[in-house]
C-alpha positions as CSV (number, residue, x, y, z in Angstrom):
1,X,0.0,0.0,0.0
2,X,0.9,3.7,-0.9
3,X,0.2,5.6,1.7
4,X,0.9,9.0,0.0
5,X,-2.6,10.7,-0.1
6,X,-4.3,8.2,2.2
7,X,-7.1,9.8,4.7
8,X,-7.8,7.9,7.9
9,X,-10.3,7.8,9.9
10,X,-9.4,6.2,13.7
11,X,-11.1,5.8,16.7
12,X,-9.1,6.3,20.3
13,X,-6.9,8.5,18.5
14,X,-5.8,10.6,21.1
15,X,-3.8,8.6,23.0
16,X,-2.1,5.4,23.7
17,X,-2.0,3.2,20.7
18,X,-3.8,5.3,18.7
19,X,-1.9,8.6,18.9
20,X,1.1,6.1,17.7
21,X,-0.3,5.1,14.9
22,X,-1.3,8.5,14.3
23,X,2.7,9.5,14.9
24,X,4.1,6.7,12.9
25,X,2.0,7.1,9.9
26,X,2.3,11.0,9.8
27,X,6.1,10.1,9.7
28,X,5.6,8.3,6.6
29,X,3.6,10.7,5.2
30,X,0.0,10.7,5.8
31,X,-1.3,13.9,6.7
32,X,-5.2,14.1,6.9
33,X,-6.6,12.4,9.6
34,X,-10.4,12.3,10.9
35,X,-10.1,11.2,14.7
36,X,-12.8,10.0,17.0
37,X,-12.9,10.3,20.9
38,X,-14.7,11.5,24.1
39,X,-12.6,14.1,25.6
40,X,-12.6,16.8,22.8
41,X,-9.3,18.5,24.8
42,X,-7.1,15.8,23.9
43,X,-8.7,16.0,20.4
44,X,-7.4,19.3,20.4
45,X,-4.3,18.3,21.4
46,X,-3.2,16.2,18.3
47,X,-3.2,19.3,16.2
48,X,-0.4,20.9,18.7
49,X,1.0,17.5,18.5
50,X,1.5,17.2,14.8
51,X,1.3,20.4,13.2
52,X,2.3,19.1,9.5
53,X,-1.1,17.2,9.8
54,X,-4.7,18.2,8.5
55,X,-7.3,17.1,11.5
56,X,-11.1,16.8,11.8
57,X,-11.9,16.1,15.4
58,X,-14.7,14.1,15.9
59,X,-16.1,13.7,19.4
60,X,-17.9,11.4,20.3
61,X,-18.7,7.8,21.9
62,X,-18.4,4.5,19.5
63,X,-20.9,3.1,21.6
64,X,-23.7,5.6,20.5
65,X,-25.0,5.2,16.8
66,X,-26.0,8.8,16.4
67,X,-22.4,9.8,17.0
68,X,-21.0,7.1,14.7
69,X,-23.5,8.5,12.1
70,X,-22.2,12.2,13.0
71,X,-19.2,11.2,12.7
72,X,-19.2,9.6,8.9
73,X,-21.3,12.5,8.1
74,X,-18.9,15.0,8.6
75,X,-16.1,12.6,7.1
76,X,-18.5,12.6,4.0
77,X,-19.1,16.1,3.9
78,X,-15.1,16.9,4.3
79,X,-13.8,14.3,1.9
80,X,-16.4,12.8,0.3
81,X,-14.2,9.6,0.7
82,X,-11.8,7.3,2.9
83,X,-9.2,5.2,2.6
84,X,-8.3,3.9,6.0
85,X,-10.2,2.9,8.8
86,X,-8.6,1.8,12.2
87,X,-11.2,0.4,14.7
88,X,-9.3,1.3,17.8
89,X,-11.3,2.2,20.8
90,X,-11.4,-0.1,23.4
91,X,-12.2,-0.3,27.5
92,X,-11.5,-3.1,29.4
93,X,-12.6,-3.8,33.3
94,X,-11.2,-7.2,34.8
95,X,-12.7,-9.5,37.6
96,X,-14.5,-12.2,38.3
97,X,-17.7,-12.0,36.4
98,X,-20.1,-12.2,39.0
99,X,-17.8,-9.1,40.4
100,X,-18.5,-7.1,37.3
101,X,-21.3,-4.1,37.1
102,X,-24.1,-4.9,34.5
103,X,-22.8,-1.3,33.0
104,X,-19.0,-2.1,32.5
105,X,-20.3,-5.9,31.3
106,X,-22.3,-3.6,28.7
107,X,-19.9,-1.1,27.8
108,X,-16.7,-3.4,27.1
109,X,-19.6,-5.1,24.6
110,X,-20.6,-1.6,23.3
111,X,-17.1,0.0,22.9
112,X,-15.2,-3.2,21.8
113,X,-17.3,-4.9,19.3
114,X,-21.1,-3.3,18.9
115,X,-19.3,0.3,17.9
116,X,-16.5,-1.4,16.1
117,X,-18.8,-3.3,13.6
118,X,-21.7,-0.1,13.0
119,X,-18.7,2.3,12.2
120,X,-17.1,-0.3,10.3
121,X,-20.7,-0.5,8.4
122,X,-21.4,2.9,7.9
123,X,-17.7,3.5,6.9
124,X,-18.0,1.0,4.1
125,X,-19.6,3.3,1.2
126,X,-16.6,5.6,1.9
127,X,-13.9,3.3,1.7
128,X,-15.7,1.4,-1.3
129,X,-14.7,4.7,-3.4
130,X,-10.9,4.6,-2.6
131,X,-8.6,2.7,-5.3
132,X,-6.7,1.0,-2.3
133,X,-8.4,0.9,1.4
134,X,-7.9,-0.6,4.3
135,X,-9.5,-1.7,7.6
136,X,-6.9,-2.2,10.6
137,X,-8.9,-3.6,13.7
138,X,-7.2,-3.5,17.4
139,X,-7.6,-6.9,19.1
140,X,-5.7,-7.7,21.7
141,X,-3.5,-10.8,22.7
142,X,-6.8,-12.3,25.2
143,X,-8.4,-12.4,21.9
144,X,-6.3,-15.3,21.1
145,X,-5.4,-16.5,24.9
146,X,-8.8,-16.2,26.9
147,X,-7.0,-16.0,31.0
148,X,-9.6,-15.7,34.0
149,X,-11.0,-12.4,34.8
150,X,-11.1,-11.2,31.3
151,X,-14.1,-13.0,30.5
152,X,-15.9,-10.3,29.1
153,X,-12.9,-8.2,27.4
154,X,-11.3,-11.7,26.1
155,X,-14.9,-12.4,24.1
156,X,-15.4,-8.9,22.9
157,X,-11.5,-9.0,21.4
158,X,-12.0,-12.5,19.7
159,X,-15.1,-11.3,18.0
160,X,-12.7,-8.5,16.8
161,X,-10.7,-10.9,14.4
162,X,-13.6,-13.3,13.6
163,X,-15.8,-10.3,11.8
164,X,-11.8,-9.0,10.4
165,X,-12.2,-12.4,8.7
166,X,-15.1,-12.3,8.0
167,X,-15.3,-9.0,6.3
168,X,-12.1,-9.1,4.4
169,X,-13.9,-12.7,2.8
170,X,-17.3,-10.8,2.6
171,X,-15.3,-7.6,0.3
172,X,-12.3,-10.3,-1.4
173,X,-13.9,-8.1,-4.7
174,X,-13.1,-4.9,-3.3
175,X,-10.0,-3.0,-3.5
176,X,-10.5,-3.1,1.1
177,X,-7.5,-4.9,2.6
178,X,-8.6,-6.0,5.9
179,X,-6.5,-6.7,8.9
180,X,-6.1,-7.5,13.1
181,X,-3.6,-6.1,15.6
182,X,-3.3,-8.6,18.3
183,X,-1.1,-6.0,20.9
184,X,0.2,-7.8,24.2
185,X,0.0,-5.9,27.5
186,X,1.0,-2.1,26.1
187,X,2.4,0.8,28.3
188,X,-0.7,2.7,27.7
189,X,-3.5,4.4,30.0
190,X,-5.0,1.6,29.9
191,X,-3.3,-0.1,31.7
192,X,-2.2,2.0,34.3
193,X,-4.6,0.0,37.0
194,X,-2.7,-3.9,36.2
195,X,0.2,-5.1,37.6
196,X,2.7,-5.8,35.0
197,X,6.0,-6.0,35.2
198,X,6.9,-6.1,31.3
199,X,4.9,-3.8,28.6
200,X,5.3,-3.2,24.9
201,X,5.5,0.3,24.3
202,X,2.8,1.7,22.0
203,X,5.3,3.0,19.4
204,X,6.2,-0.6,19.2
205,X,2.5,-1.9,18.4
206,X,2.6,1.3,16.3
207,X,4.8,0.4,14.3
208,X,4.9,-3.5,13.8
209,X,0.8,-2.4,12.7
210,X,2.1,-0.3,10.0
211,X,4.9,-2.4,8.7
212,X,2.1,-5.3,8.6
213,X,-0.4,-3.3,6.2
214,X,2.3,-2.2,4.4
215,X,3.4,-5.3,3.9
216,X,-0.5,-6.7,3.7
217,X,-0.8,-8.6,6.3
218,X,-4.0,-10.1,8.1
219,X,-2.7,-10.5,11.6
220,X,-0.2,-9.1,13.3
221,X,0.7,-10.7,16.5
222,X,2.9,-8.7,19.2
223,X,5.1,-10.8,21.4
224,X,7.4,-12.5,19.3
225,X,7.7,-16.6,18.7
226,X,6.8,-17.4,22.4
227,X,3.2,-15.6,21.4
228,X,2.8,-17.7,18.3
229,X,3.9,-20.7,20.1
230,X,1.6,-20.1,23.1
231,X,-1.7,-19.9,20.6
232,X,-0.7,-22.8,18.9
233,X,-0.5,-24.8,22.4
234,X,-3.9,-23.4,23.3
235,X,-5.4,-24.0,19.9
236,X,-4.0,-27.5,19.6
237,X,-3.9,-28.1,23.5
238,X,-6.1,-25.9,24.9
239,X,-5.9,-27.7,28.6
240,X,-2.2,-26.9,28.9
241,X,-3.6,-23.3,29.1
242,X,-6.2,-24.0,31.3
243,X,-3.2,-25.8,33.6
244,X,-0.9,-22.5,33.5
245,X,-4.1,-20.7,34.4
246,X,-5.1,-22.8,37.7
247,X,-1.1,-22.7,38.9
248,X,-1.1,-19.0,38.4
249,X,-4.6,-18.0,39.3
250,X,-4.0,-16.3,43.0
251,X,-1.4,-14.2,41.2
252,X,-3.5,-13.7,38.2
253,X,-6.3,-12.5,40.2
254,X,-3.9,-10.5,42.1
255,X,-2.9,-8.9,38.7
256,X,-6.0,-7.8,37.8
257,X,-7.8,-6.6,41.0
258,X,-7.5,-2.6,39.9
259,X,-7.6,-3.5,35.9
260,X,-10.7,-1.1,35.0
261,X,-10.5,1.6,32.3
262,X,-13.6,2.7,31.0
């Protein structure tokens, strides 16, 4: 893919893994970018950020249809077109299920998948009129690897990359190159509330999801070989999982007590 030209439209874009992959593909030469998020300061922000760069600030919550339909409206109205979409957005809040509020249960569904497929919908007749598009979705690494107290999050980022496959089958006659970002645990905001003691950074993910549409791949998986290796043992084996899970569960639990970003 050339991205000379390109117009993006991302969601989450104002921080974290989305204001990387803002940074890295500004430094490869994208410069108009339509940017989705809550807090219309740090939308703001970006334009301080990256000053070579054309912005339409979108605010707004992918969990509300109106304001996905705003939203493509005034991407319509701006450029009439798109070539990039990157589903970003994403909450998480960890613990037992029975421990989680009915809202946060509702809201990891809402933000994570529900908002990810109706922008991804109403995006389509934009990205249908670009000679080369893309869709980049942001999964995680539970998407692959379900661990207790992720219940919720794991099955909302697992439906992430079945509908990525099942949209780039659904538009193999378009010119729409469709992809997943798996990211492992990410020094990001997001996780500011889990105890981790080793992170990616999010230029990292940033990058290794650029080189990977640029290079047009379908999944990209952060974590190196011991990743791979780790869903083919729980695809192949999946109880060896569910025995690293039961050794480890006090400390996973432990892990996760304060995980909630929403």
């Amino acid at each position: 893919m050339d991205l000379k030209g390109k117009k993006v439209l991302i969601t989450g874009g104002s921080a974290g893994i989305g204001k990387s992959i803002i940074q890295e593909l500004v430094q490869r030469g994208v410069q108009d970018f339509a940017v989705m998020g809550r807090r219309q300061e740090a939308l703001d922000a970006l334009k301080a950020a990256f000053p070579d760069a054309e912005f339409l600030t979108l605010p707004g919550n992918v969990a509300n249809p109106q304001d996905l339909d705003k939203a493509v409206a005034q991407v319509t109205e701006q450029w009439g077109e798109l070539d990039i979409l990157i589903n970003n957005a994403g909450v998480v809040s960890a613990g037992l299920l029975t421990d989680l509020s009915d809202e946060d249960i509702i809201n990891q569904i809402s933000i994570n998948i529900t908002g990810l497929i109706l922008l991804t919908k109403k995006a389509l007749p934009l990205l249908k009129k670009s000679k080369e598009a893309a869709i980049m979705n942001i999964s995680s690494g539970y998407g692959y690897i379900a661990m207790p107290f992720y219940s919720v999050y794991a099955a909302t980022k697992a439906a992430v990359g079945q509908f990525s496959d099942a949209m780039r089958r659904e538009l193999h006659q378009h010119a729409i190159h469709v992809m997943t970002v798996y990211p492992s645990a990410t020094d990001t905001d997001m996780m500011k509330t889990a105890v981790v003691s080793s992170l990616d950074t999010p230029e990292e993910v940033a990058k290794a999801s650029v080189d990977g549409l640029l290079k047009g791949e379908i999944n990209v998986i952060l974590g190196g070989k011991e990743r791979e290796e780790q869903i083919k043992v729980n695809f192949l084996e999946p109880r060896k999982i569910d025995a690293f899970a039961a050794a480890n569960y006090e400390a996973l639990r432990e892990r996760t007590r304060q995980h909630r970003s929403m």
